[in-house]
mmCIF file as gemmi writes it, N, C-alpha and C atoms, coordinates in Angstrom:
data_model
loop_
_atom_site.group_PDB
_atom_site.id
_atom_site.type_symbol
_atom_site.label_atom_id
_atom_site.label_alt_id
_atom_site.label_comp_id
_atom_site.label_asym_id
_atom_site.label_entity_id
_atom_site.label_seq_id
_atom_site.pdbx_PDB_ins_code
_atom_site.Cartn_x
_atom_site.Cartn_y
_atom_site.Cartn_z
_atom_site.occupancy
_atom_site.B_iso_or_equiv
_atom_site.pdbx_formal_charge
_atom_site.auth_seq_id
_atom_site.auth_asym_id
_atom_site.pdbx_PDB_model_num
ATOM 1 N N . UNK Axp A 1 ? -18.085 -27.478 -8.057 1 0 ? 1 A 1
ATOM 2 C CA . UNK Axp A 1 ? -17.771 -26.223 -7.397 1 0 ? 1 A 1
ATOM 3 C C . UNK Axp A 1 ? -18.729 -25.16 -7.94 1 0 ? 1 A 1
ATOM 4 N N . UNK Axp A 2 ? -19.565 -24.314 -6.813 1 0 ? 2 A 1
ATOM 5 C CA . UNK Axp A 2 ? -20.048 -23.553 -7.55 1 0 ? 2 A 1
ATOM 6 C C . UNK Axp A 2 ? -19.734 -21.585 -7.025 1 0 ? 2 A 1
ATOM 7 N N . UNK Axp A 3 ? -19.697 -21.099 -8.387 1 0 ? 3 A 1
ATOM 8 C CA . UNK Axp A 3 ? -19.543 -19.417 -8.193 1 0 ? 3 A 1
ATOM 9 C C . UNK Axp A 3 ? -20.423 -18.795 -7.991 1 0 ? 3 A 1
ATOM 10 N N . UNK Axp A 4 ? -20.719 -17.876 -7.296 1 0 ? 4 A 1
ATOM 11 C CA . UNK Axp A 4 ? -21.587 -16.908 -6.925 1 0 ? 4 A 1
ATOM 12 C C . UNK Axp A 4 ? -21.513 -15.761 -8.251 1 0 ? 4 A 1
ATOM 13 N N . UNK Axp A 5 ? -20.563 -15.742 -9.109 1 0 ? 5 A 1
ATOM 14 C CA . UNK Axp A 5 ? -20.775 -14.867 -10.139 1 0 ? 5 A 1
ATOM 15 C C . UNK Axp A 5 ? -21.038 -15.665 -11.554 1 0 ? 5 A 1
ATOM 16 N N . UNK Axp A 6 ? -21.906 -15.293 -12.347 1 0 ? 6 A 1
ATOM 17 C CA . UNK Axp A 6 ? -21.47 -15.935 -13.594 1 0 ? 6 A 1
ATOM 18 C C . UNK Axp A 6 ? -21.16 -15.702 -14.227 1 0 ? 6 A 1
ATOM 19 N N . UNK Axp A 7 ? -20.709 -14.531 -14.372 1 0 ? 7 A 1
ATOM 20 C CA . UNK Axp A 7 ? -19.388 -13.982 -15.793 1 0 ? 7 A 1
ATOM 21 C C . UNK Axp A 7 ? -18.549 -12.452 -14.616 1 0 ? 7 A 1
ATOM 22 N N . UNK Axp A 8 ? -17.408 -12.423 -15.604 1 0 ? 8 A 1
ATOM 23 C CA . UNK Axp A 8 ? -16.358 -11.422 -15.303 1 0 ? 8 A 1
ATOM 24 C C . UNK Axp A 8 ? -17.018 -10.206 -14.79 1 0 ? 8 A 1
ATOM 25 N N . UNK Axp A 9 ? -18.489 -9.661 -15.811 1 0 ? 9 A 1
ATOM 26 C CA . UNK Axp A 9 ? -19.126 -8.914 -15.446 1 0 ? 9 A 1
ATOM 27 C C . UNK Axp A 9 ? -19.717 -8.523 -14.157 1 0 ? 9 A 1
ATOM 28 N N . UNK Axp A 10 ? -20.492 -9.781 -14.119 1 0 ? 10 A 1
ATOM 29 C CA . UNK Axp A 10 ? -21.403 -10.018 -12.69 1 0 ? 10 A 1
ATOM 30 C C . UNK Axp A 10 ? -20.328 -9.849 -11.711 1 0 ? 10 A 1
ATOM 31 N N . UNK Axp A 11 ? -18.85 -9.799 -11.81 1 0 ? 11 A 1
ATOM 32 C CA . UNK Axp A 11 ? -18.001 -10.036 -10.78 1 0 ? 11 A 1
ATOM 33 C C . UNK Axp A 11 ? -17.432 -8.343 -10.296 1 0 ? 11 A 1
ATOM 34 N N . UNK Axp A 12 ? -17.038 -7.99 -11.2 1 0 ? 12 A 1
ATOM 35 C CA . UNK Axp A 12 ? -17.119 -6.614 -11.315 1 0 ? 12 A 1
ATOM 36 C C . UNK Axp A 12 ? -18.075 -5.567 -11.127 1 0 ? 12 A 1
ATOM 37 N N . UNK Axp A 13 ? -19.512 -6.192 -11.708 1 0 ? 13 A 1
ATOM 38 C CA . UNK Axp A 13 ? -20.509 -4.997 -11.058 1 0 ? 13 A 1
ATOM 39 C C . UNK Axp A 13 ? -20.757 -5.219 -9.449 1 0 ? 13 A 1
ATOM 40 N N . UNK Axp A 14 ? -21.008 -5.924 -9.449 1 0 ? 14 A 1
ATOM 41 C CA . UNK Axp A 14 ? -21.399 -7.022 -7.54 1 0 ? 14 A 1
ATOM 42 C C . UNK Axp A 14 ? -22.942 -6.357 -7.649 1 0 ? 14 A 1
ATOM 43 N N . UNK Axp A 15 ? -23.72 -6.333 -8.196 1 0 ? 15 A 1
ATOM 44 C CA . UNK Axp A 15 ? -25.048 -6.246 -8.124 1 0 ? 15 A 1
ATOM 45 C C . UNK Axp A 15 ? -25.353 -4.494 -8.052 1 0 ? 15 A 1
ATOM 46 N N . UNK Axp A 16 ? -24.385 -4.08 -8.366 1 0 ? 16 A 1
ATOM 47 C CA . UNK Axp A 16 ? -24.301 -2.486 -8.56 1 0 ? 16 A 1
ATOM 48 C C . UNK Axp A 16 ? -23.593 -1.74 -7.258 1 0 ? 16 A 1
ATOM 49 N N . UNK Axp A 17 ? -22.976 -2.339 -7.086 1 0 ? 17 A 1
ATOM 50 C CA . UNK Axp A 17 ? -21.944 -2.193 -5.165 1 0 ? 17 A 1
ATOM 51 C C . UNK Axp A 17 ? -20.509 -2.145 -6.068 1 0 ? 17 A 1
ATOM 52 N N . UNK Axp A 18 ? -20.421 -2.702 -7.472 1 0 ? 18 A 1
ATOM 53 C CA . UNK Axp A 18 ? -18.79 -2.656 -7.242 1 0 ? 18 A 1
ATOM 54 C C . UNK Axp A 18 ? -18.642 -1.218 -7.614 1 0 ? 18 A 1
ATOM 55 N N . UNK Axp A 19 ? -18.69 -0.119 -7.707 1 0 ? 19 A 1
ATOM 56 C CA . UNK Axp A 19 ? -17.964 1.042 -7.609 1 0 ? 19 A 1
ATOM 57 C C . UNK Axp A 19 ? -17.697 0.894 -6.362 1 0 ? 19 A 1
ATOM 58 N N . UNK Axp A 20 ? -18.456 0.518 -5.471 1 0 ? 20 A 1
ATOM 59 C CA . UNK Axp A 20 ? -17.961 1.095 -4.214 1 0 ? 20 A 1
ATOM 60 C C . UNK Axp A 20 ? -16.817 0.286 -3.42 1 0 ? 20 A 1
ATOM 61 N N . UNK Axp A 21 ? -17.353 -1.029 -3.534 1 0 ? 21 A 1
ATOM 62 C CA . UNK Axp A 21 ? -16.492 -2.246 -3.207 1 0 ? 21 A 1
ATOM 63 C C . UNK Axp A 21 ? -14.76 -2.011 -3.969 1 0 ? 21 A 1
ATOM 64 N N . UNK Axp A 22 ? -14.979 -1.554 -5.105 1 0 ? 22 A 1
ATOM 65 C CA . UNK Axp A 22 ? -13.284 -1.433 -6.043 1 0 ? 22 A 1
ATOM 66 C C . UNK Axp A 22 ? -12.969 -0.19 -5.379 1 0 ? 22 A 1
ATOM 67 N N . UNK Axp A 23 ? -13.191 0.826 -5.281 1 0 ? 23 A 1
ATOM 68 C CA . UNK Axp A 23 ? -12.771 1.983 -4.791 1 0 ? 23 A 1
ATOM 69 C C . UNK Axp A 23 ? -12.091 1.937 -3.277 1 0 ? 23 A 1
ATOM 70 N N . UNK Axp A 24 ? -13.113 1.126 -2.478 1 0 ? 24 A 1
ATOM 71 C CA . UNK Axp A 24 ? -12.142 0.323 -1.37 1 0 ? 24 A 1
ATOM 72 C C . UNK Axp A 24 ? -11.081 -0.419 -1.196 1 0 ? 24 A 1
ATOM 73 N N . UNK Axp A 25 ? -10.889 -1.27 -2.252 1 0 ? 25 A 1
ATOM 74 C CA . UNK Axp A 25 ? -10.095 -2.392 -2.545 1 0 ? 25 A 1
ATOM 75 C C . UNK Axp A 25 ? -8.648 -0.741 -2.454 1 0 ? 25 A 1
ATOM 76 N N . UNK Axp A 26 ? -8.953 -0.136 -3.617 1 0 ? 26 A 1
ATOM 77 C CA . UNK Axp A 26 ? -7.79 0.842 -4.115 1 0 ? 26 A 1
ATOM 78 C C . UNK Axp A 26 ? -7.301 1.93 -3.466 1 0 ? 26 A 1
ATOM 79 N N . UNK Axp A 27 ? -8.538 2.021 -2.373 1 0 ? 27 A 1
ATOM 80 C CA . UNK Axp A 27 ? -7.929 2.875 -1.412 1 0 ? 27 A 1
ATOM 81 C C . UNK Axp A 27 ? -7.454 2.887 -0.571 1 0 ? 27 A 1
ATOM 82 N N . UNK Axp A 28 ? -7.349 1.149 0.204 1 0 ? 28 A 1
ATOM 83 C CA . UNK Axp A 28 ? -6.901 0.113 0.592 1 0 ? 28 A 1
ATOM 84 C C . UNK Axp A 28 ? -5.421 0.129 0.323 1 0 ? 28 A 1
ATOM 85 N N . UNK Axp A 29 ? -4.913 -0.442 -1.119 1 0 ? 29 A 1
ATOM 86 C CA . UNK Axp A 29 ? -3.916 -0.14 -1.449 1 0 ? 29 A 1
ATOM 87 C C . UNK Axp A 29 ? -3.089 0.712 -1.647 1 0 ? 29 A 1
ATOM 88 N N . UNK Axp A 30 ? -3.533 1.863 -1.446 1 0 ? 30 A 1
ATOM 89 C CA . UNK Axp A 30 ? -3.119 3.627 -1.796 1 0 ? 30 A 1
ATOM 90 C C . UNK Axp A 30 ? -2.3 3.814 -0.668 1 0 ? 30 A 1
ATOM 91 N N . UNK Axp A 31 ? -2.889 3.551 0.517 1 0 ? 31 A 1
ATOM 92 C CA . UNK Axp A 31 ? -3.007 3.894 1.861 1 0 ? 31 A 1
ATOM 93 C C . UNK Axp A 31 ? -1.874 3.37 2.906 1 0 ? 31 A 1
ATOM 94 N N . UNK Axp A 32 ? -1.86 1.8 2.478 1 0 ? 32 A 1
ATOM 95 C CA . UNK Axp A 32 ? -0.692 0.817 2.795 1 0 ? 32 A 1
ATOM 96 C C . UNK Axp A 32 ? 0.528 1.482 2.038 1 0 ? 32 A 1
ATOM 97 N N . UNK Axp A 33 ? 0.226 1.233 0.667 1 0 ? 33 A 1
ATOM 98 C CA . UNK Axp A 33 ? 1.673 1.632 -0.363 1 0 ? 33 A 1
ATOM 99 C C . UNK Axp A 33 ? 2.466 3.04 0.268 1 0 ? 33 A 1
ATOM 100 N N . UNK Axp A 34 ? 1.12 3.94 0.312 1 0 ? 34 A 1
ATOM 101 C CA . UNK Axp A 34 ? 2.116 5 1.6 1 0 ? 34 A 1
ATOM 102 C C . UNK Axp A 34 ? 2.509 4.745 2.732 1 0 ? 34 A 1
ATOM 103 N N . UNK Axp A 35 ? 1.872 4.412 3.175 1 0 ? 35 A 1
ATOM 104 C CA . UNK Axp A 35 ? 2.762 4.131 4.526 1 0 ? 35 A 1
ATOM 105 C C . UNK Axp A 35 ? 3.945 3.183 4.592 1 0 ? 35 A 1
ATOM 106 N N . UNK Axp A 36 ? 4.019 2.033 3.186 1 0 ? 36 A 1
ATOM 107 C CA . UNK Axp A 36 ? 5.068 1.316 3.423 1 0 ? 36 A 1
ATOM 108 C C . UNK Axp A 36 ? 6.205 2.085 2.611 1 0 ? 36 A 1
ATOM 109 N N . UNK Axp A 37 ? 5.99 3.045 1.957 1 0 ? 37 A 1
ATOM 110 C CA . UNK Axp A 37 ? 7.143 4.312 1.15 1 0 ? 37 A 1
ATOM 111 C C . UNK Axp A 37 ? 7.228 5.094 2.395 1 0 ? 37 A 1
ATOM 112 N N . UNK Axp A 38 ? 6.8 5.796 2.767 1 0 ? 38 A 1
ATOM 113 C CA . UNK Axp A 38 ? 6.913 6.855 4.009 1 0 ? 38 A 1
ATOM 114 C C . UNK Axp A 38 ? 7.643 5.85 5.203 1 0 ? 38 A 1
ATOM 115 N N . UNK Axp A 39 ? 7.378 4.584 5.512 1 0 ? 39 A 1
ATOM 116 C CA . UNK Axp A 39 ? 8.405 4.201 6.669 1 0 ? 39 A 1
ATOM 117 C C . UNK Axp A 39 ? 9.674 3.763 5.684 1 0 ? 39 A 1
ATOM 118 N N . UNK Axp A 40 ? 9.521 3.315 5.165 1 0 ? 40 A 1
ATOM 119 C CA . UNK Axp A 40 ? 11.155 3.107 4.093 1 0 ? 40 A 1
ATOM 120 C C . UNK Axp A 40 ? 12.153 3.856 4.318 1 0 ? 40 A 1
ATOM 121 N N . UNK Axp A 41 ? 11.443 5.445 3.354 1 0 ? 41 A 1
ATOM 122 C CA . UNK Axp A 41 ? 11.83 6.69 3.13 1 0 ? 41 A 1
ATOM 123 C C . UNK Axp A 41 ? 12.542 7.303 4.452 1 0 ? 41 A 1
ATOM 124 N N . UNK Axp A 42 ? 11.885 7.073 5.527 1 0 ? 42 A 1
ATOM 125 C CA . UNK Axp A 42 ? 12.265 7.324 7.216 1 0 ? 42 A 1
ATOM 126 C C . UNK Axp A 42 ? 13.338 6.709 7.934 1 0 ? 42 A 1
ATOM 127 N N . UNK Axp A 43 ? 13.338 5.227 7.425 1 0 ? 43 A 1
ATOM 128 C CA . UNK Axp A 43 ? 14.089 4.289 7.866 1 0 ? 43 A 1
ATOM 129 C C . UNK Axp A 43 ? 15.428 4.549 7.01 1 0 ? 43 A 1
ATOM 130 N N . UNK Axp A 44 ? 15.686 4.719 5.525 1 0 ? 44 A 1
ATOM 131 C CA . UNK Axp A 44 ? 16.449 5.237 4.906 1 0 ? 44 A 1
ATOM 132 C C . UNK Axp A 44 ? 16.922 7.075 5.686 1 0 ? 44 A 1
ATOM 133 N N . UNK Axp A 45 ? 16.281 7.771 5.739 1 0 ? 45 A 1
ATOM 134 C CA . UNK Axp A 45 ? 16.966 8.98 6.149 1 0 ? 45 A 1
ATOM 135 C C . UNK Axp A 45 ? 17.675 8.505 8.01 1 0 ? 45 A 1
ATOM 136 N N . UNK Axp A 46 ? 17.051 8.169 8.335 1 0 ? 46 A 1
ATOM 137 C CA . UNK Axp A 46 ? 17.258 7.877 9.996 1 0 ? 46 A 1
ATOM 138 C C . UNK Axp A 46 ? 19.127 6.934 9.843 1 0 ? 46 A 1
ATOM 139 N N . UNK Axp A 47 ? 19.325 5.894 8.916 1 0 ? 47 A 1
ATOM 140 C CA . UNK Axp A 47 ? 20.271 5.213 9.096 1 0 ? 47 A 1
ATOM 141 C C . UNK Axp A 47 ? 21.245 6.127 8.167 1 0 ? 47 A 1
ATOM 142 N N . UNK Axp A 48 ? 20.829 6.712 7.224 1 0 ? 48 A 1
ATOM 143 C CA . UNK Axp A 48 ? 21.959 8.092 6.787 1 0 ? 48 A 1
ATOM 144 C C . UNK Axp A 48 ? 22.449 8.682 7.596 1 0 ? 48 A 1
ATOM 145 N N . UNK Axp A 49 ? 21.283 9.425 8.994 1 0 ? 49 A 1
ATOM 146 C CA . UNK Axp A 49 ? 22.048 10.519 9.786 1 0 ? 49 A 1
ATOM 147 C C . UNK Axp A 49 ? 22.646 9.871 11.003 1 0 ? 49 A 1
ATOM 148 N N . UNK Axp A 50 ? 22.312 8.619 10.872 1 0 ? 50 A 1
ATOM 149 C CA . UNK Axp A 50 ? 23.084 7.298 11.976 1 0 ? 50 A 1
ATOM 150 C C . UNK Axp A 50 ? 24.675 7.412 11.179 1 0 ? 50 A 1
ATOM 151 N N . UNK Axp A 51 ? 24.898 7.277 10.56 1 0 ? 51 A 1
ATOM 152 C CA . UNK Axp A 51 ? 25.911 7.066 9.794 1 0 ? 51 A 1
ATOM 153 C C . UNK Axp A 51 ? 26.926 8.305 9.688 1 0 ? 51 A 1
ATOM 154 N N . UNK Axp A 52 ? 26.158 9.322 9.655 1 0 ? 52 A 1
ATOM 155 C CA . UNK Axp A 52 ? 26.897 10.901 9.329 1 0 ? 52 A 1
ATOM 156 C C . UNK Axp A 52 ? 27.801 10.83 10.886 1 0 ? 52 A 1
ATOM 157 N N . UNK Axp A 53 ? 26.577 10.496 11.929 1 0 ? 53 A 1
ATOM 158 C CA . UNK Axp A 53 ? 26.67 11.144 13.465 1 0 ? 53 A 1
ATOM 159 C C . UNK Axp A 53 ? 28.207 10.204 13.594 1 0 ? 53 A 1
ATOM 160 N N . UNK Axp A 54 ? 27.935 8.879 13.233 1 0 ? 54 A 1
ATOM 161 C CA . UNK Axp A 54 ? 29.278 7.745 13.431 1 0 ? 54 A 1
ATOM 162 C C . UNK Axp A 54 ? 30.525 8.48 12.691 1 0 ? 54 A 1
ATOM 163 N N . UNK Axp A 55 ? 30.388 8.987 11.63 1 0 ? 55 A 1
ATOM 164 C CA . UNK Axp A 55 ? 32.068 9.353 10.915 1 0 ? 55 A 1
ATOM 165 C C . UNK Axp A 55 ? 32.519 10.736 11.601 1 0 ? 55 A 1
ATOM 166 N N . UNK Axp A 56 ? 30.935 11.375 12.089 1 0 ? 56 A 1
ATOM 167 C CA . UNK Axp A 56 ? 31.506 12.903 13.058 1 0 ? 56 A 1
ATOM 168 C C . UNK Axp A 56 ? 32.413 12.7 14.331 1 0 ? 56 A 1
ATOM 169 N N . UNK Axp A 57 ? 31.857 11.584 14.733 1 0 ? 57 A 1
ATOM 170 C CA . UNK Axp A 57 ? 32.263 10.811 16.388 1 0 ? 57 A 1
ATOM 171 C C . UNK Axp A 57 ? 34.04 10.016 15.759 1 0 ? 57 A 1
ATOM 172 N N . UNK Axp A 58 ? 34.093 9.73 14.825 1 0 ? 58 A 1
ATOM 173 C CA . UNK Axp A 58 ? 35.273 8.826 14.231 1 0 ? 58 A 1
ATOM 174 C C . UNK Axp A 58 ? 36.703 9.696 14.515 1 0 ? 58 A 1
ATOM 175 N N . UNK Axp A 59 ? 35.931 11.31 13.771 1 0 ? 59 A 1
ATOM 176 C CA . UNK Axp A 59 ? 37.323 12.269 13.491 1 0 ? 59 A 1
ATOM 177 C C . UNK Axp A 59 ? 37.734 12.471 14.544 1 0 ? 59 A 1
């Protein structure tokens, strides 16, 4: 089997591209992680005021 990198280093610099390449990777992840907190966060408030509207309709 062969690697295109030969140490941890070489893997991390990418020939002087990995700042840019990691900064993607993380902004990547930044980006998702919000949006999967922000629909949560939404989905949580939305089935709260689902819930309020049901015990208003109950009395």
């Amino acid at each position: 089997m062969t690697f295109y990198f030969d140490s941890l280093h070489d893997f991390i610099y990418m020939d002087g591209h990995g700042l840019f390449v990691w900064l993607c990777y993380v902004m990547t992840i930044v980006v998702f992680g919000g949006l999967f907190i922000l629909s949560w966060m939404k989905k949580s408030a939305f089935i709260r005021k689902q819930a309020q509207v049901i015990r208003r309709e109950q009395q």
